[in-house]
Steps between C-alpha positions, in 0.01 A plus 500: 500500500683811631151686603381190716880522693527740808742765435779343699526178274404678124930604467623164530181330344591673188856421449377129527209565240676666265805219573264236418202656295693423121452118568193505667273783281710251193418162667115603535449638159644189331199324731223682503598847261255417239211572729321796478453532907876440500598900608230455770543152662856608518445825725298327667735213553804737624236719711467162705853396557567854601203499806666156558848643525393788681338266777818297579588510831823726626699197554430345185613829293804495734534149382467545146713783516789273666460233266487766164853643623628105482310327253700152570418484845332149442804370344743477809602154642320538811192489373291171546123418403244291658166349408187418640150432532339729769285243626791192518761768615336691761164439487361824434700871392514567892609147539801568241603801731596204781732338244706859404770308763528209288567729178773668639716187672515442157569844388181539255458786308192463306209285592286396218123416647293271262177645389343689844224777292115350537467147278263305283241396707528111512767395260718789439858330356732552886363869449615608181106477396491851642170637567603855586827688470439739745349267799728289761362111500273543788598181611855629619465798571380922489610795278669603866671170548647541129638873613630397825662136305670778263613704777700216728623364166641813409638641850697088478641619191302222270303593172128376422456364212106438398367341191377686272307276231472651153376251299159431625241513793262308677169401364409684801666855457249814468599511142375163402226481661384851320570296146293250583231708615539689188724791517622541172773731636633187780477222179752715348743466761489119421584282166101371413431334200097432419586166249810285530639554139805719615571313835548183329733708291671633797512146629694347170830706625381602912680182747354409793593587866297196694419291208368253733288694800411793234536403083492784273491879531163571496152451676195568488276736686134460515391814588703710224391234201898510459823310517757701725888464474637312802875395466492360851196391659072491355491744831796797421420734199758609319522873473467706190805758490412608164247664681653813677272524759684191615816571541367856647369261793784282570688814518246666753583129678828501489551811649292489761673201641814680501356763709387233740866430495539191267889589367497226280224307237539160347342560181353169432442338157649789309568307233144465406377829446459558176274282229588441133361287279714273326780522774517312883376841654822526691784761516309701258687827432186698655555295841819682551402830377200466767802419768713765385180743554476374858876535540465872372204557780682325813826716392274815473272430822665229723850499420574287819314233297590168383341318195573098473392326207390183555610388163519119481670505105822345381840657550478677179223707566501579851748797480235677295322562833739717608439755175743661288762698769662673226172637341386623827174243468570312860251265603535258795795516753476129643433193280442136529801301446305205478740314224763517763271362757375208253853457355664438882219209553598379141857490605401248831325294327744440137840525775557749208568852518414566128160636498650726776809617318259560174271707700751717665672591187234574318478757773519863425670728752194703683436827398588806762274522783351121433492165685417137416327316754672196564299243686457106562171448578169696492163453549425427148614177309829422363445543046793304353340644175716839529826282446352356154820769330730343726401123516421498136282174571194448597604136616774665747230727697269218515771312636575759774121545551435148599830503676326727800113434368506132615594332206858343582567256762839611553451859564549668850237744450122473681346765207144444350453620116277732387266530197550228354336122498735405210766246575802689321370835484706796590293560827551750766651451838396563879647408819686681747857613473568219774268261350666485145863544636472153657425595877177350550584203354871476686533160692819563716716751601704440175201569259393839718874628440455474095169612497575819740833538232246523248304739631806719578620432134177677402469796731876535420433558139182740593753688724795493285367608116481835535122642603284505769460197706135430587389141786197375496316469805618180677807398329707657693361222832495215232174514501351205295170386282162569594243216373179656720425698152375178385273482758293821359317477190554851409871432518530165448564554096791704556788340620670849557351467872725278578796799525295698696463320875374766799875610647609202728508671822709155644774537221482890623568394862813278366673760274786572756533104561758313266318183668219554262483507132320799518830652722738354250307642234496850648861550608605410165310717316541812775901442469470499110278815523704711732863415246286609231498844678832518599542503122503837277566288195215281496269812502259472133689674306842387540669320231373123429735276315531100403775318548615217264521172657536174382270327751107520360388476870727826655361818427759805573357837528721789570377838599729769429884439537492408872178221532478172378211229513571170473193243521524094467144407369568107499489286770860449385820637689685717240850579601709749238724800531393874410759515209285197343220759458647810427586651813862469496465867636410404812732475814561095521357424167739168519337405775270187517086594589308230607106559506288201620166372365269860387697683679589858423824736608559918518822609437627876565781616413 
């Protein structure tokens, strides 16, 4: 690594190495040490990331140099995400540059762009059927437009985030096009199985992702006289990472974003990585060794880097993703919260904070130099399946999914389900933020209040919990549900469209207007966003602590000694005092708090 480093970088480029080399040089043995090629593929491995290292730019090594002498610099409670599609945000990556503006009236920090490297030809999954790592999607945009995207983002003081997705790749991508052609050496970087024997083996323990637009795990492929592993869709292949060669060019990948200046990389369906038979093929213990081997690299080569693991699991194995701090064997520094996100929807719809209390105290404090990502919506569908711990009944999700999936008469919520034809399965959820708060289907000025309490309720929570804070593109103008999806075959199966409307340029216009729901909408949320960071205490790693209370609708968060949260999710008035939930501490304790109908209050002290 050291001999492909110019002579200016090799001092500090060891102390990382040899800082990071036990878990790596560990991590890969335990992988791939039985090999005999091992001692070779792995000089030839670190040979790469050094040329990659040694072509960062000099503002990126001044970067990662910054961000190495204060490893918690993402923690801080300024700092505010955003995502988008390219093509519904700004059109194109030059198009994005004209909405830098927006992102910082709100005081974003990070701006996650939904898949933007070359798709799938045809079908391709909103992009994350990628066809090549290394390519921009032609359709929005040049290698140059990527650099000079990178450049205004930085100079604004915001973060790209890209995703990176390990699990599979197009039917389309170089490498499986070479297996089907024949290249022994490409097959390998792909689970193919000539007869069915051991995938209907696989099946008996594998679920299902889209049981209903693509049952089972497997398909098969003419041209290789083979069945091919495909969690997701017939069309993405999942990758092969006991296959070294692999991971060597996700790494290659990886990298070479970063020195396009990507900062941060969603790392999407981490979960699924690794295959055994006999288990569900997720969280396997090799999954996170292959993170912490990616951690190892950023630290050694990027260590301005962020990884994000897009790990969609129950509360009790999401802190996993963050590896082992006190064995030195890190592996992501952002994670999903996506129980909290599921669990705030659950408490709207029961009037019942007790999913939400559950999930927060079953809540480890973060790790050093680590951040949730707390969030409301995203582009991807409310599970209510990560709350089956919590809930402990499959009859209570299924309640809450047909609660915003259509299937109760009282509800306020304008969701669709998803995945599901079954009239009391536990189905997933889409919609807008605004849609399944109530505001689309608000008749009168007195049904808009509640629903825009709601919404506040939620980005309250996402602001409040201790991580970082992440909007999705829209929500912060009300934006509502998008039905056009339905109007495109290739789209029409997959109701997640309907979250993921072009940027209303009208609702734009009307941000500054409290005439408009889109105004009322946006001051809100901007005067919530700029307390947040007038607040030290609510950075991620402050102190997070329950209160007692004997009302099942409040929930009372305090942050420290000096912040307290308290949230009405019933359409209820509650009125108490402090000392009736054990804040007797607090100046005026005796003192009688009145919060109206999902409404939500911040007390400093």
């Amino acid at each position: 690594m050291l001999d492909a480093l110019p002579l200016h970088l090799r001092e500090q480029a060891a102390q990382r190495y040899t800082r990071h080399e036990p878990v790596l040089l560990d991590r890969l043995r335990r992988l791939y040490g039985h090999r005999a090629d091992f001692h070779a593929w792995y000089a030839d491995l670190m040979g790469a990331v050094g040329a990659l290292h040694g072509a960062r730019s000099p503002e990126l090594l001044a970067q990662d140099a910054r961000r190495a002498a204060d490893p918690a610099w993402f923690t801080g409670e300024h700092m505010l995400g955003y995502s988008a599609y390219v093509q519904q945000f700004g059109g194109s990556l030059r198009g994005v540059i004209g909405r830098i503006a927006h992102l910082r009236e709100m005081g974003v920090t990070y701006l996650h762009l939904l898949p933007f490297l070359r798709p799938r030809a045809g079908d391709n999954d909103g992009g994350f059927a990628v066809a090549s790592f290394d390519e921009v999607d032609p359709a929005l945009g040049t290698e140059a437009d990527l650099l000079d995207l990178t450049a205004a983002l930085r100079g604004a003081g915001i973060s790209l985030c890209c995703d990176l997705v390990l699990n599979h790749v197009a039917d389309d991508h170089a490498w499986a096009l070479g297996a089907k052609d024949g290249d022994a050496a490409l097959r390998d970087y792909f689970h193919v199985f000539p007869e069915r024997k051991q995938p209907d083996r696989y099946e008996q323990t594998v679920g299902q992702i889209f049981p209903e637009a693509a049952p089972g795990n497997f398909t098969w492929i003419d041209p290789m006289q083979a069945w091919v592993w495909t969690t997701f869709y017939p069309f993405q292949w999942d990758l092969n990472y006991a296959n070294p060669h692999v991971l060597a060019a996700m790494v290659r990948s990886l990298l070479g974003l970063a020195n396009r200046g990507v900062e941060v990389f969603r790392l999407d369906s981490t979960a699924f990585l690794w295959k055994r038979e006999g288990s569900d093929c997720m969280n396997q213990p090799e999954a996170h060794e292959l993170l912490q081997v990616l951690r190892a690299i950023v630290e050694i080569a990027a260590p301005g880097v962020l990884l994000k693991a897009e790990a969609i699991v129950p509360t009790r194995e999401l802190p996993a993703y963050f590896g082992d701090a006190g064995g030195g064997a890190r592996e992501c520094h952002l994670a999903y919260h996506s129980t909290l996100m599921a669990a705030g929807w659950a408490a709207l719809a029961e009037q019942d904070a007790g999913l939400l209390r559950a999930v927060a105290a079953a809540t480890p404090a973060l790790p050093p130099a680590a951040s949730w990502l707390t969030y409301v919506r995203c582009h991807d569908d409310i599970g209510w399946t990560v709350l089956r711990a919590e809930a402990r009944s499959p009859q209570r999700l299924a309640a809450i999914a047909h609660f915003y999936g259509g299937g109760d008469s009282a509800s306020f919520a304008a969701g669709v389900a998803f995945q599901t034809s079954a009239g009391h399965a536990v189905h997933g959820t889409n919609g807008s933020a605004a849609a399944l708060a109530g505001l689309e289907t608000a008749r009168g000025p007195e049904q808009e209040a509640c629903a825009l309490r709601r919404l506040m309720l939620l980005h309250g929570l996402a602001l409040a919990f201790g991580g970082m804070p992440m909007l999705y593109m829209g929500d912060e103008l009300g934006m509502q549900n998008d039905h056009a999806y339905l109007d495109d075959a290739g789209r029409a199966r997959d109701t997640r469209w309907v979250q993921r409307a072009p940027f209303d340029p009208l609702r734009y216009a009307q941000r500054h207007d409290p005439s408009t729901p889109a105004g009322r909408v946006f001051g809100a949320l901007r005067a919530l966003l700029e307390r947040r960071r007038s607040l030290p205490v609510l950075a991620a790693d402050a102190p997070r602590a329950l209160l007692d209370t004997p009302y099942p609708a409040l929930l009372a968060l305090a942050r420290g000694e000096r912040f307290l949260s308290l949230s009405n999710f019933s359409a209820q008035p509650l009125s108490f005092r402090l000392s009736d939930i054990g804040a007797g501490q607090w100046p005026g304790a005796g003192d009688a708090i009145a919060l109206a109908p999902w409404d939500m209050l911040w007390l400093e002290r």
